[in-house]
N, C-alpha and C positions, 0 to 999 in steps of 0.2 A: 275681763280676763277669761268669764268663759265662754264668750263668741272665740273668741282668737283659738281654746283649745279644739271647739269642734272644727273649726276651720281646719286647725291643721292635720285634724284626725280623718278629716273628709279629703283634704290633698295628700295624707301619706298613703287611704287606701286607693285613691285615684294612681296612685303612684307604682304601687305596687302590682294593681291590676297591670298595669299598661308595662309595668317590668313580665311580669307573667306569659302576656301574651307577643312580646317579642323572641322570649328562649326559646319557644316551641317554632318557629319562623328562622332562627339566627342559624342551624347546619345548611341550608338548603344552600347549593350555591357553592357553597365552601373553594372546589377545586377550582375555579374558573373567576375568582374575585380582582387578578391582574389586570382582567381586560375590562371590570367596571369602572367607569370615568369619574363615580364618587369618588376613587382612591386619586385621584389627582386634584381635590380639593385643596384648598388652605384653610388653615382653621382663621378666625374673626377675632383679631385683640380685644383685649376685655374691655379697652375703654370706648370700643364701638358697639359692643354689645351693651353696657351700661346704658348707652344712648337709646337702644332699641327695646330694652325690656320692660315689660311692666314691672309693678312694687304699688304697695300700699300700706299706709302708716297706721298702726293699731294705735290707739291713745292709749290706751292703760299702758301700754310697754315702750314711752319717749323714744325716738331715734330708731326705733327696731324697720326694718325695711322688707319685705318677702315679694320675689315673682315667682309665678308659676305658669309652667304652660309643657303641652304635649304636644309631639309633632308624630302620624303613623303614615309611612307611604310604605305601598310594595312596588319593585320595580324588578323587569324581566328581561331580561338581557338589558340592563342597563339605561331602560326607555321607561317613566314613570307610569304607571298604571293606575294606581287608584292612592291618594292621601286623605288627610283629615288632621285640622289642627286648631289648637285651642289655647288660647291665652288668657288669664283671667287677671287685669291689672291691678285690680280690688277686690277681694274674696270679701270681706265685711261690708261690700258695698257692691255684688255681685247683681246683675242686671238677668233679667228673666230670661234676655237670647244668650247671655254668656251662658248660662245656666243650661238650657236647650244644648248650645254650640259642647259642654264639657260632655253632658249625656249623651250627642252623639256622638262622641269620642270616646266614650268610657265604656258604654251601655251597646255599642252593634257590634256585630262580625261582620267583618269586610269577605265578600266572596269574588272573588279572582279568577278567571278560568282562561287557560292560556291552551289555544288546540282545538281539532274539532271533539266532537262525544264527551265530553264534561258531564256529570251531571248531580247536581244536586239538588236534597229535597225544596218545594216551595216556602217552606217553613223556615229556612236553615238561619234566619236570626229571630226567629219570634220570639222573646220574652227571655234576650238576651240580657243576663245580668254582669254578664264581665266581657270586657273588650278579647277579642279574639280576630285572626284572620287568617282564612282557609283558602289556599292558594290551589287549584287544580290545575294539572299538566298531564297532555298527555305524548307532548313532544318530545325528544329525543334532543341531548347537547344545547340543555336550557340554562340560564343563569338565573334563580330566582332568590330575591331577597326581600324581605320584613324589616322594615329598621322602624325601631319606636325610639322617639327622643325625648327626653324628661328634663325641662328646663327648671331649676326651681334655685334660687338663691337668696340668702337671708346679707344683709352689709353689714351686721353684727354677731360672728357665731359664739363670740363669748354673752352677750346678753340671750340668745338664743339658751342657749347651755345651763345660764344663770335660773331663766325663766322653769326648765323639765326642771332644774335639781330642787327648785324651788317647793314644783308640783311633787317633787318623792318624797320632800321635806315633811309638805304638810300630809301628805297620807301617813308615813309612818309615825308622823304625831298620833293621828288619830287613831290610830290601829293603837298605840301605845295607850292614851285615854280611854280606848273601850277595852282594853285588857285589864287594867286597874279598876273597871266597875263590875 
C-alpha cells in the first residue's frame, strides 16, 4: 500500500504541474476560437476509450484499476505546432522510457516561435523543474492555443475514496496515541 500512495502522489503532482501550465496558455486565442477545427470534434464513448486506455492493477487494493496519461500540443491558427504525450499503463511497474517519456512531458518548456525576430535566451529550458510552454508572436490576427490534457481514471471511486479515508483514519489514530503519551 505504500507504492500505490507514492504512485499516486507522484501522478497528482504530475497533474497539477501540467494543470498549472495550461491556465497561463488558455486566454491567448480567446476571440478567434470559432474558426479552430478542434471545436468541430466529437467527443469518443467511454466504451472506446476503455479500449484504448491504459490501467494497472495494485494487489493490495483487489479490483482497483488507475490510467494515466498527458497530452500538451500548441497550435496556431489551428495547424499543430509542437506536442508531447505520455501514458503510463503501469505506474508500479513503470519502465525506464515511460519514466524518460513522463519527464519529458513534465520537466521541459516547450518554446514556440511564430513570426520573424522571436527571440529567446539559449538557456530558456535548462533545469526546467515544471512543465511550462512559452509561445512567441510577433504576427498580427494570430490564433494561438496551449491545450494540456489530463487523462487519468480509477473503475472504482468508491474503493478509491475507501482507500484516502482509510489513510486519514489511521493518521488521526496516531496523532490520537501520541497525544495520550
Amino acid at each position: 500500500m505504500k507504492r500505490f500512495g507514492k504512485v499516486a502522489r507522484a501522478a497528482g503532482c504530475a497533474g497539477w504541474l501540467a494543470l498549472a501550465a495550461a491556465g497561463h496558455a488558455c486566454a491567448a486565442g480567446m476571440d478567434s476560437m470559432d474558426n479552430n477545427p478542434v471545436h468541430a470534434w466529437h467527443a469518443v464513448s467511454e466504451d472506446k476509450l476503455d479500449d484504448m486506455r491504459g490501467g494497472f492493477d495494485v494487489p493490495a487494493l483487489a479490483g482497483l484499476h488507475i490510467s494515466f496519461g498527458i497530452d500538451r500540443a500548441v497550435y496556431i491558427n489551428g495547424e499543430l505546432m509542437a506536442s508531447a504525450s505520455v501514458n503510463i499503463p503501469d505506474v508500479a511497474r513503470m519502465t525506464a522510457t515511460q519514466a524518460q517519456q513522463l519527464a519529458s512531458v513534465v520537466n521541459t518548456v516547450n518554446l514556440v516561435q511564430n513570426g520573424p525576430n522571436n527571440v529567446a535566451p539559449p538557456d530558456v529550458g535548462a533545469g526546467a523543474a515544471a512543465a511550462a510552454t512559452v509561445i512567441q508572436n510577433s504576427l498580427n490576427n494570430q490564433t494561438l492555443q496551449a491545450v494540456t490534457t489530463i487523462n487519468a481514471a480509477v473503475n472504482s471511486l468508491p474503493q478509491f475514496r475507501q482507500l484516502n479515508l482509510s489513510n486519514v483514519l489511521q493518521g488521526a489514530l496516531a496523532n490520537v496515541v501520541t497525544l495520550l503519551h
